[in-house]
N, CA and C atoms as an extended XYZ file, in Angstrom:
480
Properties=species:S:1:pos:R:3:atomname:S:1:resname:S:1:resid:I:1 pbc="F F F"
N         1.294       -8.496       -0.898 N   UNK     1
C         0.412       -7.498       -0.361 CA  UNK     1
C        -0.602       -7.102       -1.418 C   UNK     1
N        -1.903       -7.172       -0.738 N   UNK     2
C        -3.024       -6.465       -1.781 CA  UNK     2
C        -3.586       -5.295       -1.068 C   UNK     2
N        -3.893       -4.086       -2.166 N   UNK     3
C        -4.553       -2.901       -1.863 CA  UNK     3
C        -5.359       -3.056       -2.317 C   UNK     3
N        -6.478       -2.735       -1.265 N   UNK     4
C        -8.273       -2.197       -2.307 CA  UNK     4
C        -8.412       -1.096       -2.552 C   UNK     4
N        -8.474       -0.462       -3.225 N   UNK     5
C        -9.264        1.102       -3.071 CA  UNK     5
C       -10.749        1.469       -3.569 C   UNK     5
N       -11.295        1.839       -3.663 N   UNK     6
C       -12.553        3.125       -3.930 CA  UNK     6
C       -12.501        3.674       -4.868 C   UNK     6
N       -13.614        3.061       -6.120 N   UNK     7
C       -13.210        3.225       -7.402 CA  UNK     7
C       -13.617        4.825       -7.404 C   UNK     7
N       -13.500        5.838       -8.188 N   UNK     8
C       -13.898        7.217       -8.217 CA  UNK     8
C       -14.991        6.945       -9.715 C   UNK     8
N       -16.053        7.134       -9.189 N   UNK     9
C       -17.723        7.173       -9.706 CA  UNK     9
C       -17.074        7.726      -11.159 C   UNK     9
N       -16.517        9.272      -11.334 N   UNK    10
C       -16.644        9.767      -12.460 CA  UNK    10
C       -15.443        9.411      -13.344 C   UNK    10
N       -15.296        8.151      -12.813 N   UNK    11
C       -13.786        7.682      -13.598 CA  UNK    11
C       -14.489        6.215      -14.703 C   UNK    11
N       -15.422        6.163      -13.915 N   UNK    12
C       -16.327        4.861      -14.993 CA  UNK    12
C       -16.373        5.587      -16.447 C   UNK    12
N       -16.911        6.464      -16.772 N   UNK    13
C       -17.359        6.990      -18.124 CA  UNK    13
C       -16.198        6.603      -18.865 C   UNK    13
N       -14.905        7.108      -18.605 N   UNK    14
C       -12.907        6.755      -18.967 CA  UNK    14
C       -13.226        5.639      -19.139 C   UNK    14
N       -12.106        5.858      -21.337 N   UNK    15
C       -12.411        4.237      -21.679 CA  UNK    15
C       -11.377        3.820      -20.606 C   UNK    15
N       -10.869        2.067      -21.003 N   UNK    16
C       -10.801        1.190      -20.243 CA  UNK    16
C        -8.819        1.613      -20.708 C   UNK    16
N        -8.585        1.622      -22.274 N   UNK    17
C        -7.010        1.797      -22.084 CA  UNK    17
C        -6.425        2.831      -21.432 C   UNK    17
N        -7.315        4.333      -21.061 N   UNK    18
C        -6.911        5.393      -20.879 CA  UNK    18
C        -7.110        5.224      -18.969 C   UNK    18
N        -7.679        4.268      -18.422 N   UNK    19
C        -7.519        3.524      -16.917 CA  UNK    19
C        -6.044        3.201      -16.700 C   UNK    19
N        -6.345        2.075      -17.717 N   UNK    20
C        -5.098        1.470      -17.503 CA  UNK    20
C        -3.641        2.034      -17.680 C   UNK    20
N        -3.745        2.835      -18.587 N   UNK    21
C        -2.491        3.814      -18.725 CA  UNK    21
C        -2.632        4.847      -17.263 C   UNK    21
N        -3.245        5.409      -16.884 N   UNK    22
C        -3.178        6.318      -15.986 CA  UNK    22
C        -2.722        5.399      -14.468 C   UNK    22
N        -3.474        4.201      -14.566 N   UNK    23
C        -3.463        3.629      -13.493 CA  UNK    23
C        -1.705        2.985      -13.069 C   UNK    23
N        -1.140        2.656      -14.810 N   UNK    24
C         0.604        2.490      -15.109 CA  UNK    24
C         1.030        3.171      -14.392 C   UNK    24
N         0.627        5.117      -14.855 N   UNK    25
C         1.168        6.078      -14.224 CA  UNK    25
C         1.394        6.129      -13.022 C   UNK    25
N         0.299        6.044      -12.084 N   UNK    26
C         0.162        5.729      -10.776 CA  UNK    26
C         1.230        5.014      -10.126 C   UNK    26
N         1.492        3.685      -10.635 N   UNK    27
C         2.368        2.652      -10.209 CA  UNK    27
C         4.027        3.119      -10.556 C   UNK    27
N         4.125        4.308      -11.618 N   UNK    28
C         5.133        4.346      -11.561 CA  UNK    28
C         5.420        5.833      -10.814 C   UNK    28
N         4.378        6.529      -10.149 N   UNK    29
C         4.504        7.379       -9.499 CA  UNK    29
C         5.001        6.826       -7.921 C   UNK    29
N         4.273        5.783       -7.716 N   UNK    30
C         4.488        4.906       -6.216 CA  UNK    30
C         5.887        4.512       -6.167 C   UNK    30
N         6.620        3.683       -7.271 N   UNK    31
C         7.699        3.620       -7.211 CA  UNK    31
C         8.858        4.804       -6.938 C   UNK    31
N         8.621        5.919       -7.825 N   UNK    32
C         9.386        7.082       -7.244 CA  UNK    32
C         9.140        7.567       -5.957 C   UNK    32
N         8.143        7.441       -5.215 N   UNK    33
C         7.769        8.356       -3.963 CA  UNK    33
C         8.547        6.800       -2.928 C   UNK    33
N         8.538        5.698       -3.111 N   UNK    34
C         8.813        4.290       -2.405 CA  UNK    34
C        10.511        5.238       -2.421 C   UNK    34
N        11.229        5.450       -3.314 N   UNK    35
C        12.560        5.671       -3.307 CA  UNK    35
C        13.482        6.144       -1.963 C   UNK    35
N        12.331        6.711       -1.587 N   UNK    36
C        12.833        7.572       -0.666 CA  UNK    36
C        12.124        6.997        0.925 C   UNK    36
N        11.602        5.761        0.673 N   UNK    37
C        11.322        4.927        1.495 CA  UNK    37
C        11.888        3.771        2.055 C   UNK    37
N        12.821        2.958        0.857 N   UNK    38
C        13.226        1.969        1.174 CA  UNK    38
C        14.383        1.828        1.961 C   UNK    38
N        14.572        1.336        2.830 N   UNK    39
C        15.896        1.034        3.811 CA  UNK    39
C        16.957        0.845        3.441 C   UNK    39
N        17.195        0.959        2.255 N   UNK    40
C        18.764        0.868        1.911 CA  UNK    40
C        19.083        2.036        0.467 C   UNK    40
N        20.193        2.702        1.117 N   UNK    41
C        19.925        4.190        0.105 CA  UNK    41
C        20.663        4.029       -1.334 C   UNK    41
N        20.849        2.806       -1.793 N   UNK    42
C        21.519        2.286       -2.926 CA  UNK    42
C        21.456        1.465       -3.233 C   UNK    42
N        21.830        0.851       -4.635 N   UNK    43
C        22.239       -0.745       -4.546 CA  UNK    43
C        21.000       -1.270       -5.184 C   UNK    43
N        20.550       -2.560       -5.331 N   UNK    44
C        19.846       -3.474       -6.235 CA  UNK    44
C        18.441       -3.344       -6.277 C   UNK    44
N        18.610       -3.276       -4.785 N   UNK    45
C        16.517       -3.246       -4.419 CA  UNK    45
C        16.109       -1.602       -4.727 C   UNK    45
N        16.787       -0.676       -4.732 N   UNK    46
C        15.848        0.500       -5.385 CA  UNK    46
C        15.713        0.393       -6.821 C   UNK    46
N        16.464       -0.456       -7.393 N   UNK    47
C        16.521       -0.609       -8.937 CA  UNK    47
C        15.844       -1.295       -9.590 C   UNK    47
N        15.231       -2.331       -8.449 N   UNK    48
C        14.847       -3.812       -8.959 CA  UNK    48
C        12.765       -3.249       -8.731 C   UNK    48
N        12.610       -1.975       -8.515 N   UNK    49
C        11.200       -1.745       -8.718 CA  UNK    49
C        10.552       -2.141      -10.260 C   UNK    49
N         9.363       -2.402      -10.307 N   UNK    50
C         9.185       -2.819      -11.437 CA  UNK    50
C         7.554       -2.069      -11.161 C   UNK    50
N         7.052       -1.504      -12.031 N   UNK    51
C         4.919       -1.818      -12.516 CA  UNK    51
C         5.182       -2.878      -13.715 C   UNK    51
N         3.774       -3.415      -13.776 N   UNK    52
C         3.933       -4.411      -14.477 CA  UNK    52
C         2.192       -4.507      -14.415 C   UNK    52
N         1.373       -4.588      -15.788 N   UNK    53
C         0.441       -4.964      -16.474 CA  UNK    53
C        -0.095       -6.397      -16.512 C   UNK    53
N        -1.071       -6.928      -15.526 N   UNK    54
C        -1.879       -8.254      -16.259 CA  UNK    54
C        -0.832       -9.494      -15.115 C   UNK    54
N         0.530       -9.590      -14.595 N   UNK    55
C         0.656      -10.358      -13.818 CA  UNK    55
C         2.186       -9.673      -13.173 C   UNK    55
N         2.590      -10.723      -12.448 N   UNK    56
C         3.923      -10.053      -12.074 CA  UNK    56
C         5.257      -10.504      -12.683 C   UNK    56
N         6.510       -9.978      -12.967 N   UNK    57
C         7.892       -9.713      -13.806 CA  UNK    57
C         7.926      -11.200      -13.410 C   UNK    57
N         9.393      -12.108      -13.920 N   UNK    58
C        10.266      -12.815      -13.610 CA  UNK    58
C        11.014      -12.539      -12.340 C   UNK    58
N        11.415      -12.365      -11.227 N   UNK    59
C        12.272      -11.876      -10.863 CA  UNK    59
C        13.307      -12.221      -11.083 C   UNK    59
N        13.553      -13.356      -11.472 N   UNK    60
C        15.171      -13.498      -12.088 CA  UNK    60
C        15.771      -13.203      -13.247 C   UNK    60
N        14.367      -12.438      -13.807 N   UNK    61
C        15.431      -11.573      -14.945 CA  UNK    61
C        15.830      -10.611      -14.329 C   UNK    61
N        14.548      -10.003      -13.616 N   UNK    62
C        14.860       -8.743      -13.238 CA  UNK    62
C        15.728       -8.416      -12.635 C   UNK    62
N        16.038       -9.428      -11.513 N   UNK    63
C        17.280       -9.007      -10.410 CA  UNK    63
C        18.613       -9.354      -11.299 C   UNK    63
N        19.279       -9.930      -11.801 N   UNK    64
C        20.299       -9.613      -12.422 CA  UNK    64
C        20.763       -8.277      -13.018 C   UNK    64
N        19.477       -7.939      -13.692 N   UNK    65
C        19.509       -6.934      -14.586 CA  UNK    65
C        19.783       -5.308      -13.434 C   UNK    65
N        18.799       -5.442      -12.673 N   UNK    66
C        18.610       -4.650      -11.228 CA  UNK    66
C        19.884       -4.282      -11.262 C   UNK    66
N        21.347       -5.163      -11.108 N   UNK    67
C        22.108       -5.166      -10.218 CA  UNK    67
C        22.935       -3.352      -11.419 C   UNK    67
N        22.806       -3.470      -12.364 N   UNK    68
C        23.620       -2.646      -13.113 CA  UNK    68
C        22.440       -1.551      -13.767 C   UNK    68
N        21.481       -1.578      -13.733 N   UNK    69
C        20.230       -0.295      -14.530 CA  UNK    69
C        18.999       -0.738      -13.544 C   UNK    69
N        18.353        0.788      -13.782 N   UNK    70
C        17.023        0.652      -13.264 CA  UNK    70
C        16.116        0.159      -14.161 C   UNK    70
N        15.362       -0.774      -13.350 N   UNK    71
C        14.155       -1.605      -13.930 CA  UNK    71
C        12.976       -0.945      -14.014 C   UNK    71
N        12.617        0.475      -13.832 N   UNK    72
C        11.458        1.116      -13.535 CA  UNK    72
C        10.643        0.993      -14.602 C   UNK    72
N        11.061        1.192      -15.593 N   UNK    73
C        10.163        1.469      -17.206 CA  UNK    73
C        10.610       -0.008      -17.887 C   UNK    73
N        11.347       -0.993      -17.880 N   UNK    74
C        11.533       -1.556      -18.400 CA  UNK    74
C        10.165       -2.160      -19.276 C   UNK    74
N         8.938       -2.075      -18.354 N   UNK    75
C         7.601       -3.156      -18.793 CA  UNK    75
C         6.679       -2.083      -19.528 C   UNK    75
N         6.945       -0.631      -19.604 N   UNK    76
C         6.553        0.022      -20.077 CA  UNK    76
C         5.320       -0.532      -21.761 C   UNK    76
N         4.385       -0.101      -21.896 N   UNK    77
C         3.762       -0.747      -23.001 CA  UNK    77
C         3.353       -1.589      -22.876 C   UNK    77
N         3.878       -3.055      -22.330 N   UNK    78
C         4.032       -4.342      -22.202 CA  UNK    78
C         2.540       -4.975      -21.420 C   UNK    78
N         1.961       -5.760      -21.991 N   UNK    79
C         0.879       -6.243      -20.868 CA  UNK    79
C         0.913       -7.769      -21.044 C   UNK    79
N         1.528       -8.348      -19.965 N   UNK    80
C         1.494       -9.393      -19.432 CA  UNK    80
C         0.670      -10.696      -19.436 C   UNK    80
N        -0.219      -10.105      -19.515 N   UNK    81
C        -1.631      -11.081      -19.276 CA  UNK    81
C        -2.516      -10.277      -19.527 C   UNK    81
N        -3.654      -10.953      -19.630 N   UNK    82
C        -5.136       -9.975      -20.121 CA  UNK    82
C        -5.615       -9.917      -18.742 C   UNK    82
N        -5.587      -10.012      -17.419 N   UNK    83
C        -6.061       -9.439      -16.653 CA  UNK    83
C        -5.604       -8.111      -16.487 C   UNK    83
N        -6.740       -6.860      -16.131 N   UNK    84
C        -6.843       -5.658      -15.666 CA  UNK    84
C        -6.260       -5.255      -14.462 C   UNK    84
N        -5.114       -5.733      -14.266 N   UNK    85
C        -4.325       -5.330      -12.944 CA  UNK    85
C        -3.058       -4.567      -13.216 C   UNK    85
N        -2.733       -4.021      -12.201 N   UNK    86
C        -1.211       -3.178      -11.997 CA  UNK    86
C        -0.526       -3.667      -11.228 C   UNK    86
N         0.456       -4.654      -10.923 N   UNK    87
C         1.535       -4.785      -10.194 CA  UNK    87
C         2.509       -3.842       -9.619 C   UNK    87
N         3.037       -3.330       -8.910 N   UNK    88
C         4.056       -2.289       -8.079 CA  UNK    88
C         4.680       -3.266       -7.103 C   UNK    88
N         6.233       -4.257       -7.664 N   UNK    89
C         7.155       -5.013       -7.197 CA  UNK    89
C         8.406       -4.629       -6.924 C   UNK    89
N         8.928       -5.097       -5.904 N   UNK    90
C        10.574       -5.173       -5.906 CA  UNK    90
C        10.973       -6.363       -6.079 C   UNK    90
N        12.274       -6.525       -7.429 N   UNK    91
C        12.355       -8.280       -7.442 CA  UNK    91
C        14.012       -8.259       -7.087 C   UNK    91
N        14.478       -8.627       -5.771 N   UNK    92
C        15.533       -8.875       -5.324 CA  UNK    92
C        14.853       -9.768       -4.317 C   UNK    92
N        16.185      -11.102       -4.084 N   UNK    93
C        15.828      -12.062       -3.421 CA  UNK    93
C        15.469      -11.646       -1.705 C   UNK    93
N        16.043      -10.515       -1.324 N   UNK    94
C        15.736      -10.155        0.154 CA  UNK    94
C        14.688       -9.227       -0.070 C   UNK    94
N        13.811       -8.741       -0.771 N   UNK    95
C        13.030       -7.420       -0.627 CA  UNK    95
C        11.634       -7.934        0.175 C   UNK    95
N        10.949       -9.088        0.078 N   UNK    96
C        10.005       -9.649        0.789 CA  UNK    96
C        10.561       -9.385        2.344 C   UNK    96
N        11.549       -9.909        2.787 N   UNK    97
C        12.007       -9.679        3.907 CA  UNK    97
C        12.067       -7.974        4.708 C   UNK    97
N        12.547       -7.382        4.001 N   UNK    98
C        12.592       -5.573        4.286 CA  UNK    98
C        11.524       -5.313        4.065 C   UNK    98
N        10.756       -5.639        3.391 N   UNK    99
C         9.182       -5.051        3.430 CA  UNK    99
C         8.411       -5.543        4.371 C   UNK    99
N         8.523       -6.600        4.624 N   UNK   100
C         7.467       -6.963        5.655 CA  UNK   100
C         8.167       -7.022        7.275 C   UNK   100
N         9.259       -7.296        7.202 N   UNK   101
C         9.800       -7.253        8.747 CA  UNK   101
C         9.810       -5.924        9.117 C   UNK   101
N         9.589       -5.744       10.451 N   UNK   102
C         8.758       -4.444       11.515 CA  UNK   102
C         9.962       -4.631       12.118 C   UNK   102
N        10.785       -5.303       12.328 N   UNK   103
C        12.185       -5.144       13.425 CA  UNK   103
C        13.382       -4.831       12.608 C   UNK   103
N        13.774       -5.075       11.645 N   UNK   104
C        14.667       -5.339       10.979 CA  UNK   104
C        15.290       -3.851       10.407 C   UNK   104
N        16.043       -3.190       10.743 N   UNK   105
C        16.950       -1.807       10.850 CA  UNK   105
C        18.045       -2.087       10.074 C   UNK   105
N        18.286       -1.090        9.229 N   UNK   106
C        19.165       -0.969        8.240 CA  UNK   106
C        20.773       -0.640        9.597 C   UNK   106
N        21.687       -1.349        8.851 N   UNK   107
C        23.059       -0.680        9.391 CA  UNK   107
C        22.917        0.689        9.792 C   UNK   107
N        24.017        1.392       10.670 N   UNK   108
C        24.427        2.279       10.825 CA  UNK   108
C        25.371        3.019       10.314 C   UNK   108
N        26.152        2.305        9.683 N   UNK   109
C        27.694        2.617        9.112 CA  UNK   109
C        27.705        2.301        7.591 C   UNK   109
N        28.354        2.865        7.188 N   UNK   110
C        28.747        2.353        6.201 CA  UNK   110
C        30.572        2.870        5.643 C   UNK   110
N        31.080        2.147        4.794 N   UNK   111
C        32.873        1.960        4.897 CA  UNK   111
C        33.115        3.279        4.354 C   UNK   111
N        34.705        3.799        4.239 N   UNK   112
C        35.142        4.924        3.291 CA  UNK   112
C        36.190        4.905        3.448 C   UNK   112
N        36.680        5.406        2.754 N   UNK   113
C        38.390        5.379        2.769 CA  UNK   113
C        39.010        6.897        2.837 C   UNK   113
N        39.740        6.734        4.210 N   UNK   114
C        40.462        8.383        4.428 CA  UNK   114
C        41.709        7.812        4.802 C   UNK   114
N        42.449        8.846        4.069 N   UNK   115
C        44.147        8.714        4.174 CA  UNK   115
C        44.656        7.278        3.730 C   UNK   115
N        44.468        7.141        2.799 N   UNK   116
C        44.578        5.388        2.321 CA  UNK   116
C        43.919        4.140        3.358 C   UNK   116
N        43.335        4.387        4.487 N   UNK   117
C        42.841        3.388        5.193 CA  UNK   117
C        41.109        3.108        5.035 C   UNK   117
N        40.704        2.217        5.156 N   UNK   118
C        39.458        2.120        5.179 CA  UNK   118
C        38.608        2.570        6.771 C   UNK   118
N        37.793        2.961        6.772 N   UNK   119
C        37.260        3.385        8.019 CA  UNK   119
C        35.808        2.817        7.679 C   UNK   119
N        35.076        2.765        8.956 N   UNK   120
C        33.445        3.417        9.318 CA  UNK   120
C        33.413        4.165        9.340 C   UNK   120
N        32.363        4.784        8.756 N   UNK   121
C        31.972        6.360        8.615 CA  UNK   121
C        30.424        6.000        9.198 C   UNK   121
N        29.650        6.955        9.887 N   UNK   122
C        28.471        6.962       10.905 CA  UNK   122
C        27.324        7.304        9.183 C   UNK   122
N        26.362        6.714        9.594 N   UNK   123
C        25.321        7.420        8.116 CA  UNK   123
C        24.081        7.183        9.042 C   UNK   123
N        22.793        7.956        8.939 N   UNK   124
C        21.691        7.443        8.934 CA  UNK   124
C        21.437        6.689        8.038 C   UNK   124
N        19.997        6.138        9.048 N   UNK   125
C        19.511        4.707        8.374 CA  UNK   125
C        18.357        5.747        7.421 C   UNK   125
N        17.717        4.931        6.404 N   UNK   126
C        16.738        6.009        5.640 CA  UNK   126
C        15.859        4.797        5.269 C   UNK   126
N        14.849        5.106        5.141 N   UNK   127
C        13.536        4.301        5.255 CA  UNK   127
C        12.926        3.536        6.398 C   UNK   127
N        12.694        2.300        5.747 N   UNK   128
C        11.876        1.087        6.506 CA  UNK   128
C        10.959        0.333        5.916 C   UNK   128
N        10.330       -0.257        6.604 N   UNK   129
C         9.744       -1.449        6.170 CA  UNK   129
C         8.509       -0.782        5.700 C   UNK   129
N         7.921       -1.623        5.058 N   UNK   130
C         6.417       -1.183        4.364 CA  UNK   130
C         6.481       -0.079        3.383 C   UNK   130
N         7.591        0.213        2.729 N   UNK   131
C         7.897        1.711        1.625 CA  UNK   131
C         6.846        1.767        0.751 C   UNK   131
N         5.974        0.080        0.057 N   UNK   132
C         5.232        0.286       -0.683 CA  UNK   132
C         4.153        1.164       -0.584 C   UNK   132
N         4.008        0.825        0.546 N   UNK   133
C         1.990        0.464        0.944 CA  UNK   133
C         2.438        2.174        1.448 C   UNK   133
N         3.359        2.396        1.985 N   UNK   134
C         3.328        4.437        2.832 CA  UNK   134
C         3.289        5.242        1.153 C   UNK   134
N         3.489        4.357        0.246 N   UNK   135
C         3.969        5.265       -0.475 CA  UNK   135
C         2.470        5.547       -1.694 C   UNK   135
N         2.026        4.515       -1.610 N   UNK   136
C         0.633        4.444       -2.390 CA  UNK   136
C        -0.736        5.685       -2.029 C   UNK   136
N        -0.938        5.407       -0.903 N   UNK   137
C        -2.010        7.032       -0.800 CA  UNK   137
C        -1.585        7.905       -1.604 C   UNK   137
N        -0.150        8.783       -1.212 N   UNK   138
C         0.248        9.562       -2.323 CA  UNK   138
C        -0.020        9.719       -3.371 C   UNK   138
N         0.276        8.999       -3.815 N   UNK   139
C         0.027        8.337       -5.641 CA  UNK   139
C        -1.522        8.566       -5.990 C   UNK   139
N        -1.930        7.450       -5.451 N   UNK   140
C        -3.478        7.623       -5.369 CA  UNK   140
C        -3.928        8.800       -5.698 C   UNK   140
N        -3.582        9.928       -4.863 N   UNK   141
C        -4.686       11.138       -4.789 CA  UNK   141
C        -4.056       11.495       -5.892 C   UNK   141
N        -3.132       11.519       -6.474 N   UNK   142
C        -2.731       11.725       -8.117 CA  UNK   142
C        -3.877       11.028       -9.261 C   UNK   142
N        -4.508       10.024       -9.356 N   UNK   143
C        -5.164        9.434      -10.195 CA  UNK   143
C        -6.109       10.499      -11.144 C   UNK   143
N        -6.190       11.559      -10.678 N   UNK   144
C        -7.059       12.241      -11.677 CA  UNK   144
C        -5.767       13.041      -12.417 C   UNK   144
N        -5.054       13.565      -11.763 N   UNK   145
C        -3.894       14.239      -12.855 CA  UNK   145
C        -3.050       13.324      -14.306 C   UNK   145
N        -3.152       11.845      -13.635 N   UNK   146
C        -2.735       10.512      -14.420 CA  UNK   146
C        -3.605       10.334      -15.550 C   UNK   146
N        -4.218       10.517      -15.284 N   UNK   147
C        -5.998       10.247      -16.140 CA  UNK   147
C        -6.216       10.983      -17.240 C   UNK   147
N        -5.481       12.318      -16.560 N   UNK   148
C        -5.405       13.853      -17.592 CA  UNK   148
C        -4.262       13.495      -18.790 C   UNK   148
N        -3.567       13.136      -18.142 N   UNK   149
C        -1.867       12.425      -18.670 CA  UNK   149
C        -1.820       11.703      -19.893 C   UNK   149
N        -2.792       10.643      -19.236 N   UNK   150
C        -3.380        9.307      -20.388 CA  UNK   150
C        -4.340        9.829      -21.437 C   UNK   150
N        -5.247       10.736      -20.991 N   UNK   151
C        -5.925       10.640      -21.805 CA  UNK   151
C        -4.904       11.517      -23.300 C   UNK   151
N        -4.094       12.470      -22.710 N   UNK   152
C        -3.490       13.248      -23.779 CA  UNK   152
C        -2.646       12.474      -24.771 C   UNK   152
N        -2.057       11.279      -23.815 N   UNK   153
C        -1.192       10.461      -24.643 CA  UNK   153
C        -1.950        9.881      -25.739 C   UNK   153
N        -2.827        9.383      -25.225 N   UNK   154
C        -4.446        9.087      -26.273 CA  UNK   154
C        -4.448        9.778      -27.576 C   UNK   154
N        -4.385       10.829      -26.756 N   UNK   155
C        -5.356       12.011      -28.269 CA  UNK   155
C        -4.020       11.982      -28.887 C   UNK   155
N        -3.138       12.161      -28.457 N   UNK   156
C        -1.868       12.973      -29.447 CA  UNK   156
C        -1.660       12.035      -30.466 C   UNK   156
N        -1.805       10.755      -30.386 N   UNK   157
C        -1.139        9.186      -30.648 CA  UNK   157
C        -0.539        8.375      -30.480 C   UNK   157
N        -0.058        8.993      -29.543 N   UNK   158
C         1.576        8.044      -28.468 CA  UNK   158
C         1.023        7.216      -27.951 C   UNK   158
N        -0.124        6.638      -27.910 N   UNK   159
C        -0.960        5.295      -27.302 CA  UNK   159
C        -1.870        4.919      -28.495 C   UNK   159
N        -1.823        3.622      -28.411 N   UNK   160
C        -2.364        2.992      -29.873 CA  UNK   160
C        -3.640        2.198      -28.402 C   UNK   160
């Protein structure tokens, strides 16, 4: 999936690292607001979010790694490639599938154990498909608070 957006006029003057850091921000703001989007309320694919600088992760590092820590900051600093892009990924082998399928409904149930037996227990389903893309406007209208963010990281020195 590609997003275009509408560059903001008074954001040209902003050097180019203090973009790109804010724009990080952004991507890792999308990922937190996606959390509460994705169709499954645990487990690999909320972990396996990644931003990522200049191209996109491995996913087969990532998803291993996914399975036991969150991958959110892992690329933190890191730029990939010299292209000027932001990536916002999930790298688990089914996440292409939940994102883009429009039919595809999370279970209803999920197991528990009462009185030594295992049961179904009833749960809502939570999310759906497309978590990225619902979750990006949000973010977006953040870009000037990000900007504020970056630039401080700038001044203070915490960004070289």
């Amino acid at each position: 999936m590609t997003v275009s957006l509408i560059w903001h006029k008074e954001i040209e003057a902003v050097p180019e690292k203090i973009v790109m850091e804010a724009l990080w921000l952004v991507g890792q703001d999308t990922v937190a607001e996606a959390q509460n989007l994705i169709p499954l309320d645990t487990g690999t694919l909320r972990r396996s979010g990644t931003v990522t600088v200049g191209s996109l992760p491995d996913p087969g590092k990532i998803y291993p790694q996914a399975k036991t820590k969150n991958m959110r900051k892992v690329y933190q600093g890191q730029v990939l490639s010299p292209a000027k892009v932001v990536y916002i990924s999930y790298n688990t082998p089914y996440a292409n599938r939940l994102h883009e399928d429009m039919n595809w409904k999370p279970r209803g149930w999920k197991t528990g154990r009462r009185k030594g037996k295992t049961i179904r227990l009833k749960k809502p389903a939570v999310g759906g498909p497309k978590w990225i893309e619902k979750s990006i406007p949000r973010s977006w209208q953040r870009l000037p608070q990000m900007i504020t963010r970056a630039r401080r990281k700038f001044e203070s020195g915490a960004m070289k």
